[in-house]
C-alpha positions in Angstrom: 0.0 0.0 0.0 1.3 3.4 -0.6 2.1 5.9 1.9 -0.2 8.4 1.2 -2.9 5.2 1.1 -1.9 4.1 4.4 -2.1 7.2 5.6 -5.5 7.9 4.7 -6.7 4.5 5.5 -5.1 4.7 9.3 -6.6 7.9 9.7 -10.0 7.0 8.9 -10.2 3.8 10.8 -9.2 6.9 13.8 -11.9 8.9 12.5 -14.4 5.9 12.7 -13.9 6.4 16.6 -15.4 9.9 17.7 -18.2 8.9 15.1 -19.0 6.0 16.7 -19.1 7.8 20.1 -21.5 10.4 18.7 -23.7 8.0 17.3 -23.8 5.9 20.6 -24.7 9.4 22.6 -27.3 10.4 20.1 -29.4 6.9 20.3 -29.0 6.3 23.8 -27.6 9.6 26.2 -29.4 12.0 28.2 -29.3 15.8 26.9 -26.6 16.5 29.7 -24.3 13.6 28.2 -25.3 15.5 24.6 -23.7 18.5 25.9 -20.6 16.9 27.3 -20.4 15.5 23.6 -20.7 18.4 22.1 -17.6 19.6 24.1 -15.1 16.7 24.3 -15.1 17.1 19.9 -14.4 20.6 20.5 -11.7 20.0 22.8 -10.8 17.0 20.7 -10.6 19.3 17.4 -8.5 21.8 19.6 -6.3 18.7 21.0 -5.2 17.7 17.5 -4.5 21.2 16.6 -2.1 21.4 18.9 -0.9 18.3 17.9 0.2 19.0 14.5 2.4 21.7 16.0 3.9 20.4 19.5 3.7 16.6 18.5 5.8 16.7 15.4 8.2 19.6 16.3 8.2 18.6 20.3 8.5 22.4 20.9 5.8 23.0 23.9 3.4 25.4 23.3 1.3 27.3 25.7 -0.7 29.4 24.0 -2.7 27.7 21.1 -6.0 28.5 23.0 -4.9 31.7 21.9 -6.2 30.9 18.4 -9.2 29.1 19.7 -10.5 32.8 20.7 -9.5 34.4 17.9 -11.7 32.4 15.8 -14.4 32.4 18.1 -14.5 36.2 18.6 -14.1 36.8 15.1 -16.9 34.5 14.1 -19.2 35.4 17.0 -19.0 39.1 16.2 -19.4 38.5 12.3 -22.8 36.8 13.2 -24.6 38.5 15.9 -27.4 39.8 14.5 -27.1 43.8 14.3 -30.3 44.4 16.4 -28.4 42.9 19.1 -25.3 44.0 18.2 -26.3 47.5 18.2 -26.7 47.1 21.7 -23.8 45.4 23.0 -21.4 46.7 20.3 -22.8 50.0 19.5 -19.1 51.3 19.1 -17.6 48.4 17.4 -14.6 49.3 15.1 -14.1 48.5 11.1 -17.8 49.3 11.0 -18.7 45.8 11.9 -21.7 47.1 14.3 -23.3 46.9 10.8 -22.1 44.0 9.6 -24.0 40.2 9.8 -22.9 37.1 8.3 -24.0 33.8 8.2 -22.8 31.4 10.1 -21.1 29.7 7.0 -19.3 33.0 5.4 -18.4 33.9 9.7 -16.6 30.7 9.8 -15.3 31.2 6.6 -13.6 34.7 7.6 -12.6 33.6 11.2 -10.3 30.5 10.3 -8.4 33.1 7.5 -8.4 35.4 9.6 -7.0 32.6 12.5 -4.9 31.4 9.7 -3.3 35.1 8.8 -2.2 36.1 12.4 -1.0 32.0 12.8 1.4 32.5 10.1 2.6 36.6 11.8 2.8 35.4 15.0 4.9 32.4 13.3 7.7 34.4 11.3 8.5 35.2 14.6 7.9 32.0 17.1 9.6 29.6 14.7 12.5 31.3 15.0 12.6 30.2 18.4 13.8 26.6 20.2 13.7 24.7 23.1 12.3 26.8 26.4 12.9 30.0 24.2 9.8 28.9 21.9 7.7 27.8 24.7 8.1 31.1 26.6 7.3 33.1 23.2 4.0 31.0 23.4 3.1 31.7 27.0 3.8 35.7 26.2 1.3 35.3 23.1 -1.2 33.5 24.8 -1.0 36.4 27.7 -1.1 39.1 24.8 -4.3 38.0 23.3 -6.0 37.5 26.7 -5.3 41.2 27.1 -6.5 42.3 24.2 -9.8 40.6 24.6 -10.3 41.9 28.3 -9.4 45.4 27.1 -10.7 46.3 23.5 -13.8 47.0 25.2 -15.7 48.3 21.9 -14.7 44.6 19.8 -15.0 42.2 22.5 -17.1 43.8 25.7 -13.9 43.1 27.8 -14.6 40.8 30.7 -18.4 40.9 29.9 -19.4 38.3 28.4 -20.4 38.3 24.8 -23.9 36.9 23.9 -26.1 37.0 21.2 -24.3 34.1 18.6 -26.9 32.6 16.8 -26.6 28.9 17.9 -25.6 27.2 14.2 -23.7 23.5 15.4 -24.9 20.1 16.6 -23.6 16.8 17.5 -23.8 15.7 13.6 -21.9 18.6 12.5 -18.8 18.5 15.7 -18.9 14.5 14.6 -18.0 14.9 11.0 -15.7 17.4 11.4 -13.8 16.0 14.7 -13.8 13.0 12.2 -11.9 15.4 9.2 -9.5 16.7 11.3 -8.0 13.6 12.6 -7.6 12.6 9.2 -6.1 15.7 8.1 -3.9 15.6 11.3 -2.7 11.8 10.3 -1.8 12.5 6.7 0.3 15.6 7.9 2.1 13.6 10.5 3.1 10.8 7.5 3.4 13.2 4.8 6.9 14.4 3.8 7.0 17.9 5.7 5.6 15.8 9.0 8.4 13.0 9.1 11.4 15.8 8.0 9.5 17.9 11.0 9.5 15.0 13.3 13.3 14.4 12.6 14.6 17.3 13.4 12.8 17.3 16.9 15.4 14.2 17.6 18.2 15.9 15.8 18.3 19.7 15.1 21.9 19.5 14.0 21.7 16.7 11.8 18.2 17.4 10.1 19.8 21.0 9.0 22.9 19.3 7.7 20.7 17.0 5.4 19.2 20.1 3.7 16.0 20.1 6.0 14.5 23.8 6.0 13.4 23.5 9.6 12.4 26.7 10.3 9.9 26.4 6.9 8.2 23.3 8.2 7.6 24.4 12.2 5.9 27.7 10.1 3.6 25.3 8.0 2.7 23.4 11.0 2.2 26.0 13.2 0.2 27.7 10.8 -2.1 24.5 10.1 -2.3 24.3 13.6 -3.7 27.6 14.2 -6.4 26.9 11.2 -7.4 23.5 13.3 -7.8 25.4 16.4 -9.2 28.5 15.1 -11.8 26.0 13.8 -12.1 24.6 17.1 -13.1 28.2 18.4 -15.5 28.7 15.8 -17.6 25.8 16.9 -17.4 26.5 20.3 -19.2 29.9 19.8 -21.8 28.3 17.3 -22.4 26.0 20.0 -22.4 27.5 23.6 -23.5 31.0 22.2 -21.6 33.4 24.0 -18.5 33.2 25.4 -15.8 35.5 27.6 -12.0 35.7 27.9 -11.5 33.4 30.3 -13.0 31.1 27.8 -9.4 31.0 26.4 -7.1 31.1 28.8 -5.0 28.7 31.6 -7.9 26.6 32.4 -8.9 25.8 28.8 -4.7 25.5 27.8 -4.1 22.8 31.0 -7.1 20.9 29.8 -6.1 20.4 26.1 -2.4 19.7 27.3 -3.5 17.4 29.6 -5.5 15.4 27.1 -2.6 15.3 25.2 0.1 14.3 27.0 -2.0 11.4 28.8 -2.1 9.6 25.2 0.7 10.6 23.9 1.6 14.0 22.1 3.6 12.3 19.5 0.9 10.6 17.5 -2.8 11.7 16.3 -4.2 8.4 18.1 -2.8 9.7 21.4 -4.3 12.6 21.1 -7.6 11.0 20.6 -7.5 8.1 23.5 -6.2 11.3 25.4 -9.1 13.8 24.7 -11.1 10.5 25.4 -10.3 9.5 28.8 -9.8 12.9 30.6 -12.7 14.3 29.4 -14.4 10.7 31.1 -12.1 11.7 33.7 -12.8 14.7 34.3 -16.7 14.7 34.2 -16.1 11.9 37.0 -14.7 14.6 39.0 -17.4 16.7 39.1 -19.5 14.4 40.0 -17.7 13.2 42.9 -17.3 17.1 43.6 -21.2 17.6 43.8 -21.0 14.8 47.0 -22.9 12.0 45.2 -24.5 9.4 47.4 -23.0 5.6 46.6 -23.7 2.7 48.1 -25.5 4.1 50.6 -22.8 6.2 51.3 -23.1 10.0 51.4 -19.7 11.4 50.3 -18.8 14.4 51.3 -18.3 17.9 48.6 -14.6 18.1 48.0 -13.9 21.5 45.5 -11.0 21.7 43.8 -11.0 18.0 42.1 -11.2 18.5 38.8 -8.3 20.8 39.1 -6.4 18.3 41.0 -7.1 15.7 38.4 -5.5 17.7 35.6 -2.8 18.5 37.4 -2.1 15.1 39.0 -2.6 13.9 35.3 0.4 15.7 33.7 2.7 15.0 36.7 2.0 11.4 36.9 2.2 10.7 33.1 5.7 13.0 32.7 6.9 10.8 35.8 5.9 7.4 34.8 5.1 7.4 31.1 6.5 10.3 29.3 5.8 8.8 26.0 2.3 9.3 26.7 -0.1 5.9 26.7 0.3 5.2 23.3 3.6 6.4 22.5 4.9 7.3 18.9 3.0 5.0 17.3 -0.9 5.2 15.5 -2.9 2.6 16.2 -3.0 0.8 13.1 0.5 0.8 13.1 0.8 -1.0 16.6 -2.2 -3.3 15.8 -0.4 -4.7 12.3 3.1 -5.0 13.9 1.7 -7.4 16.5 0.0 -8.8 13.6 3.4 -9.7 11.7 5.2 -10.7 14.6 2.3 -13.5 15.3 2.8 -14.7 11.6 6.4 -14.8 12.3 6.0 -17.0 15.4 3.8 -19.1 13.7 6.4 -19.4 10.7 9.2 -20.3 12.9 7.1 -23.2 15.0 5.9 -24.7 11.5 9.5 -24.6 10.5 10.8 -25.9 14.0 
């Protein structure tokens, strides 16, 4: 099979995954489970954003939420209705107190314009390594959340900002949770993913070889910033109005945590990841709201689902730093155990 083949078929047997799980809540969940849903593809879409980026460069990066509001802000103002906008944005700059779009064209407009500032902000991250890059990403991720808390005309500062005509579903975050694991499995096999993945292990010796490495931590940063923007998008189609602190530590903790728990150096451990913290994590707050079990009244403990995150990434970096899955996809760890069974088998029909 050829690589681009394998690639496509590996990713799609991923993809098969959060569709099943959407189907499965749709036929047989509660509306709260719906919502939950509705979230974890969100958080799964912004996940392998940052996966593209952090998992094939291994350059942490702290402020991709960053680009999760930009998207959303910029697609939430673009389709507010003007009646309401009129009120809540009398003053808003560019003239766009006037201006309503569809929820098509907003999205449209908000990932380029995502995709734009990804590749500004890039020229000058990229040119960055090691704890250098990753502060650079912490100081964007800071910027932005100023900006939104004080460009009170564009954004309502602190306030929140309502009024999003409510434009996503389950079916939709599916399908497209679904595309961008693909999208993120063919990047991470294609030619700039494997050169980009090389020179994480080598710097040196990938620049020796002729690879442009600067070029290809652009291109992914970039693409990543188009995933996540994306990401933001549906997250104001969906909740319907949202506020800086939407987008900031809380949100950037979650998404790392998903990812390093399964593995930031492949797309399937960014899925198991996203999978089993956000199962995690919802466990948490019920145990926070002092269920009864068993007959036993538990008492209301704050603070877990904080805890959780936190214990997460410290006991995965300490025990497994490879993540649950590792560097390998799925399909790949599936059909090596495959060969190595025919090989046994080979070896005790020839013994």
């Amino acid at each position: 099979m050829r690589p681009y083949l394998r690639s496509l078929a590996g990713g799609a047997a991923l993809a098969a995954l959060p569709i099943i799980i959407g189907v499965l809540i749709m036929l047989f969940a509660s509306g709260s489970q719906v919502r939950v849903t509705n979230i974890f593809f969100i958080n799964l879409i912004v996940v392998l954003g940052l996966q593209v980026t952090m998992g094939n460069s291994n350059v942490a990066n702290l402020g991709h939420i960053s680009f999760m509001g930009i998207g959303a802000y910029v697609a939430g103002i673009l389709a507010i209705p003007i009646a309401i906008k009129s009120t809540i944005l009398p003053d808003a700059p560019f003239g766009l107190s006037v201006v309503e779009y569809g929820p098509f064209a907003a999205t449209l407009v908000a990932v380029a314009v995502t995709t734009a500032i990804a590749f500004v902000t890039g020229l000058v991250i990229t040119r960055q390594s090691g704890i250098a890059a990753t502060i650079v990403t912490l100081a964007w991720l800071v910027i932005v959340h100023v900006v939104f808390v004080n460009w009170m005309d564009l954004t309502r500062g602190p306030r929140a900002l309502y009024g999003i005509p409510l434009s996503t579903n389950i079916v939709w975050l599916m399908f497209i949770a679904a595309a961008v694991v693909i999208a993120a499995r063919v990047f991470r096999d294609s030619k700039s993913g494997v050169q980009l993945r090389a020179s994480s292990e080598d710097l040196h010796a990938a620049a020796a070889m002729g690879v442009n490495v600067r070029w290809l931590r652009l291109w992914a940063w970039v693409f990543s910033g188009a995933i996540i923007g994306l990401g933001g998008v549906m997250y104001a189609f969906l909740i319907g109005s949202m506020s800086p602190k939407s987008f900031y530590f809380e949100t950037t903790f979650l998404t790392l945590a998903m990812l390093i728990l399964g593995g930031m150096r492949s797309v399937s451990g960014a899925v198991i990841g996203a999978i089993m913290v956000t199962v995690g994590f919802e466990f948490m707050r019920f145990i926070e709201g002092a269920p009864e079990i068993l007959g036993v009244q538990l008492p209301q403990i704050f603070g877990l689902t904080g805890f959780f995150l936190g214990g997460t990434i410290v006991v995965v970096l300490a025990l497994r730093p490879d993540g649950l899955v590792g560097n390998e996809e799925l399909d790949e760890m599936i059909e090596r155990r495959i060969a190595r069974r025919r090989m046994r088998a080979r070896v005790a029909a020839d013994g």
